[in-house]
C-alpha positions in Angstrom: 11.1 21.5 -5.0 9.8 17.9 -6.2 6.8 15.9 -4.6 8.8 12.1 -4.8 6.0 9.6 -3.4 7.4 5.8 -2.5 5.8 2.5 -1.7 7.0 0.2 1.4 6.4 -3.3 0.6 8.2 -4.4 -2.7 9.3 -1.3 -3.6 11.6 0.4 -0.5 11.3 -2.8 1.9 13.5 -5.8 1.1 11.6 -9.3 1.5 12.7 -9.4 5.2 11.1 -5.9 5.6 14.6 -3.8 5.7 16.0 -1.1 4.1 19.0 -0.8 2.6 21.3 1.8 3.6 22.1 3.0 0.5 18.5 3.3 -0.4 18.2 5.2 3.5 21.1 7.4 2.6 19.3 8.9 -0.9 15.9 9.4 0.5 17.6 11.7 3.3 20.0 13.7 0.5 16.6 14.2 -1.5 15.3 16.0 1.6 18.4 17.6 2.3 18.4 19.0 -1.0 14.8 20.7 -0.2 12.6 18.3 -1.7 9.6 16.6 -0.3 10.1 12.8 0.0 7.1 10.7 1.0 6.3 7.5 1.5 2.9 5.8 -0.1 2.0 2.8 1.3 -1.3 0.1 2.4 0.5 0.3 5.4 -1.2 1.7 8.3 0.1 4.8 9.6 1.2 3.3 13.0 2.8 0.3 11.2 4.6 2.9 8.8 6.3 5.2 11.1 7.3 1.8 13.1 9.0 1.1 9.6 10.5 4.4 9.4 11.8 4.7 13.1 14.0 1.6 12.6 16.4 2.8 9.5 16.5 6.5 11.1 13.8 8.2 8.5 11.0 11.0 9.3 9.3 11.1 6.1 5.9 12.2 5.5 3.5 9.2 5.3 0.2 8.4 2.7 -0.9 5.5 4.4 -3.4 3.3 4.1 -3.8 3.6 0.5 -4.3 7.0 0.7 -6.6 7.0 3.8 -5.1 9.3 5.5 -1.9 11.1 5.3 0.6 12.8 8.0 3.1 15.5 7.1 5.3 16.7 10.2 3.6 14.5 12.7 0.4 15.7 12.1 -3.0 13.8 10.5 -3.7 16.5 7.5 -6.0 14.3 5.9 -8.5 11.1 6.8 -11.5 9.5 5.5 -13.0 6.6 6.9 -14.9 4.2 5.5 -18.7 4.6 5.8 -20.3 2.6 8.9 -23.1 1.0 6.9 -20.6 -0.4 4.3 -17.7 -1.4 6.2 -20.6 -3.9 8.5 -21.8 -5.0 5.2 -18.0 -6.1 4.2 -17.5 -7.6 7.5 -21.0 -9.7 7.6 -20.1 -11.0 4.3 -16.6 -12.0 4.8 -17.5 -14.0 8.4 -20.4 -15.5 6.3 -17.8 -16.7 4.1 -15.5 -17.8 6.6 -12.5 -15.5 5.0 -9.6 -13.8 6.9 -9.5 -10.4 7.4 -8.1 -7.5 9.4 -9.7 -4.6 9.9 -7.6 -0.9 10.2 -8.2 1.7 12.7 -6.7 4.2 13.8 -4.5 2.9 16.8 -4.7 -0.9 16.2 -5.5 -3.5 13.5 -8.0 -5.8 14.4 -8.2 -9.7 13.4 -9.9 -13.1 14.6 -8.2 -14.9 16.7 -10.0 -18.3 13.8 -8.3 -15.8 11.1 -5.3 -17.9 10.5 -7.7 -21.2 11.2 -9.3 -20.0 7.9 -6.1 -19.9 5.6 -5.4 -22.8 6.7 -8.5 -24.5 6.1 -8.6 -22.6 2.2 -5.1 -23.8 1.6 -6.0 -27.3 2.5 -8.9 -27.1 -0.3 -6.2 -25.2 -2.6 -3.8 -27.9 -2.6 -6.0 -30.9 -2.7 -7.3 -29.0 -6.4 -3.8 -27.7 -7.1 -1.0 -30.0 -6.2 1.3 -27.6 -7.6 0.2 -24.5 -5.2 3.0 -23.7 -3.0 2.7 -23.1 0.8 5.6 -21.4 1.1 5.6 -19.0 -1.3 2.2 -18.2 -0.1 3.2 -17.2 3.5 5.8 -15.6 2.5 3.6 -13.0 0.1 1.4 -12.8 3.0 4.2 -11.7 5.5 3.7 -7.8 5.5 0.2 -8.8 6.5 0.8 -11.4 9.3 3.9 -9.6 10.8 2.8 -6.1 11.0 3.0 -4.0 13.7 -0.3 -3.2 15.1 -1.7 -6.2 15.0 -4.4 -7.1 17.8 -6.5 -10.8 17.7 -10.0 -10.4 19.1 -11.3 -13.9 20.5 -14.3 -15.8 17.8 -15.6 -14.1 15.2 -15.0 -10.2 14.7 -18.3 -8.7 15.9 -19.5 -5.6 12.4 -21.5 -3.7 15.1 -18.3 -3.1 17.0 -16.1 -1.2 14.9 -17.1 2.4 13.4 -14.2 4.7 11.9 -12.8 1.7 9.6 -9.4 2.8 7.6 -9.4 0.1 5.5 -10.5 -3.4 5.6 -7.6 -6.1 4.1 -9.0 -9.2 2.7 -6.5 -12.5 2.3 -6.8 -15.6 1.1 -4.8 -18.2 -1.1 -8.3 -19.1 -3.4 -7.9 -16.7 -6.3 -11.9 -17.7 -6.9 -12.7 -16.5 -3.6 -11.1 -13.2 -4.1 -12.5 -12.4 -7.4 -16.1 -13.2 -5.7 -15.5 -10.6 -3.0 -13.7 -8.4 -5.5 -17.0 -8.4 -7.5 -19.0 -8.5 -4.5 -17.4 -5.0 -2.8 -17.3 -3.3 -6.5 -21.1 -3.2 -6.1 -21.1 -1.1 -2.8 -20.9 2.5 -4.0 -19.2 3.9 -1.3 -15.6 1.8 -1.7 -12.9 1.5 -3.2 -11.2 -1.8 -3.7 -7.8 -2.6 -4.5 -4.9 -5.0 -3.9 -1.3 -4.8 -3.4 -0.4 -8.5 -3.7 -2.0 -12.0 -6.0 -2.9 -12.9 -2.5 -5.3 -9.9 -1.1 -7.9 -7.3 -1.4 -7.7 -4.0 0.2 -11.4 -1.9 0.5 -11.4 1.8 1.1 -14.1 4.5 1.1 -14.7 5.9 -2.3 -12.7 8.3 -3.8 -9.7 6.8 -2.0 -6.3 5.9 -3.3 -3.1 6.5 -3.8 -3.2 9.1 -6.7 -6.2 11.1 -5.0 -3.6 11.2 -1.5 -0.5 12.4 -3.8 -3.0 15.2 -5.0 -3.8 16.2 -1.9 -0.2 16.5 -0.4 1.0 18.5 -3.7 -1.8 21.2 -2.6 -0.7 20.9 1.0 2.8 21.4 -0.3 1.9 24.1 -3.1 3.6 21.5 -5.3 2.5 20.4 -8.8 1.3 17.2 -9.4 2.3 16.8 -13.0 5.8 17.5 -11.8 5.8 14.8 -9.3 7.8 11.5 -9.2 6.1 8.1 -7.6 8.1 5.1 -7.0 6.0 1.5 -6.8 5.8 -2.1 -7.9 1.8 -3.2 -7.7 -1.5 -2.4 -8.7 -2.3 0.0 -5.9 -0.3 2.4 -7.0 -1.4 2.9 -10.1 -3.8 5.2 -9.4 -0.7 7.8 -8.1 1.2 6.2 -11.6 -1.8 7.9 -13.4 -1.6 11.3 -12.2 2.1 11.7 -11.5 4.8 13.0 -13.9 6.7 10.5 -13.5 6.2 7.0 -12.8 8.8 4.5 -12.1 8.5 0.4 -11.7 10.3 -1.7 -9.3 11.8 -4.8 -11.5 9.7 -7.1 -9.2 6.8 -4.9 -10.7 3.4 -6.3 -11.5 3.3 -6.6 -15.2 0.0 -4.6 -15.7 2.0 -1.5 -13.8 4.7 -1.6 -15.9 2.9 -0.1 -18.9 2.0 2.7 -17.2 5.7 3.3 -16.0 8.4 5.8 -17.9 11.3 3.7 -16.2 12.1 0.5 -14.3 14.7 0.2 -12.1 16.2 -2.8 -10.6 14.2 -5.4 -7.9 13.8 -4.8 -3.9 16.2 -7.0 -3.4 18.7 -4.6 -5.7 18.3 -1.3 -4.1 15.8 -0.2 -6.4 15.4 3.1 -5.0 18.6 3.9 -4.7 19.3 3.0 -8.3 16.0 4.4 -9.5 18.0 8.0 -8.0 21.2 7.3 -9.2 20.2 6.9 -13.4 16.6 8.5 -13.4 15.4 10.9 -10.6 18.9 12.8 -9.6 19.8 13.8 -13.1 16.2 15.5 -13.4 16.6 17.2 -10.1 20.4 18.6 -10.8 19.2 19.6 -13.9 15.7 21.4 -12.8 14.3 19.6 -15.7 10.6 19.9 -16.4 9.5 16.3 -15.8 5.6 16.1 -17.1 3.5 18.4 -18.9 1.5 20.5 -17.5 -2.3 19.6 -18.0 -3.3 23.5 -18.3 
């Protein structure tokens, strides 16, 4: 029995947020075959199993970026972000007029100025950058506009209000803006900060990620970890690329994942997954093969 962990967005999600059947149709023979396939997403939980509902799959879900993490229909594992930082985050980004959402555990929250505010940054953007594209930006931004889950609050999101924050996601089209924050948030001891897209910044408590969740589930599962395969194309899941046997890159990767990949298979748009099976991860599994090294 293999631990096989898989991103959503840009890895098992076409850009209209499907998935192909053929990719459906290997994920269920894995499971069939006794092996425990999972998917690893920034995705909240909610938003995920929404995902999964519509192609047909019950998978066990890392969501958030390893936030929290469900196997049959039951929370195993959560960690919220800590009250004091997650106001801190929140006072700083409405003092700096940015667009956030904030995750909790039944709803995602946002301003209902949020998308006032991109537009207002992408009016500065362009003016500097005649070159930027609008449409290209919206459409990276998609998974976050369109998710399911999504609730607007009226004026400005209130810190005080929310306690038991997931995980805060940052967007905005001024790369400057997002390096500020990203320096900003690195200070505060108690998060994490990471991003899944040249267009956002994702903030979870300390200690979490993708790699720490995958650890987690292999001792849930009695599973090793350097026997594990993981499946992704951006920089927040490097951290499960790190620690897993196996690591293999979308071809719509992120360049500075790549390195840390053993193979790459073709694009989202490609059946990735599906190939990624057919030339890398079925052979190892027919063949029982030993597929890292055991630290030990």
């Amino acid at each position: 029995m293999r631990v096989i962990a898989i991103d959503l967005d840009g890895t098992l999600l076409a850009s209209d947020k499907s998935i192909h059947a053929d990719d459906v149709n290997c994920l269920k023979q894995a499971c069939e075959q006794g092996h425990k396939v999972m998917i690893a997403t920034g995705r909240a939980l909610f938003d995920a199993h929404n995902i999964l509902n519509n192609h047909g799959l019950s998978l066990p879900i890392i969501a958030s970026n390893g936030a929290q993490i469900e196997v049959d229909h039951r929370v195993i594992y959560e960690h919220f972000m800590d009250d004091a930082a997650s106001r801190q985050i929140m006072g700083w980004l409405n003092d700096n007029h940015m667009y956030y959402q904030v995750y909790l555990n039944d709803r995602i929250i946002v301003s209902s100025l949020g998308i006032e505010q991109i537009k207002a940054q992408l009016h500065a953007v362009t003016n500097q950058e005649p070159s930027f594209s609008e449409a290209l930006f919206w459409e990276e931004i998609k998974p976050q506009t369109e998710q399911y889950g999504l609730v607007y609050a009226a004026g400005t999101l209130e810190p005080d209000q929310h306690r038991n924050v997931v995980k805060i996601m940052v967007v905005s089209p001024q790369h400057d803006k997002l390096i500020e924050a990203k320096q900003h948030f690195g200070q505060i001891k108690s998060c994490t900060v990471s991003s899944s897209g040249m267009f956002n910044l994702e903030i979870t408590s300390a200690g979490v990620d993708k790699g720490a969740a995958l650890h987690k589930a292999c001792s849930h599962y009695n599973a090793q970890l350097y026997q594990t395969i993981v499946i992704g194309d951006n920089l927040n899941d490097l951290p499960m690329f790190k620690v897993a046997g196996i690591g293999i890159a979308m071809g719509n990767a992120d360049q500075l994942l790549v390195p840390f990949a053993a193979f790459q298979t073709r694009s989202n748009q490609e059946c990735g997954v599906s190939y990624a099976f057919e030339q890398y991860i079925n052979p190892l599994l027919h063949e029982n093969l030993a597929i890292g090294r055991n630290p030990q």
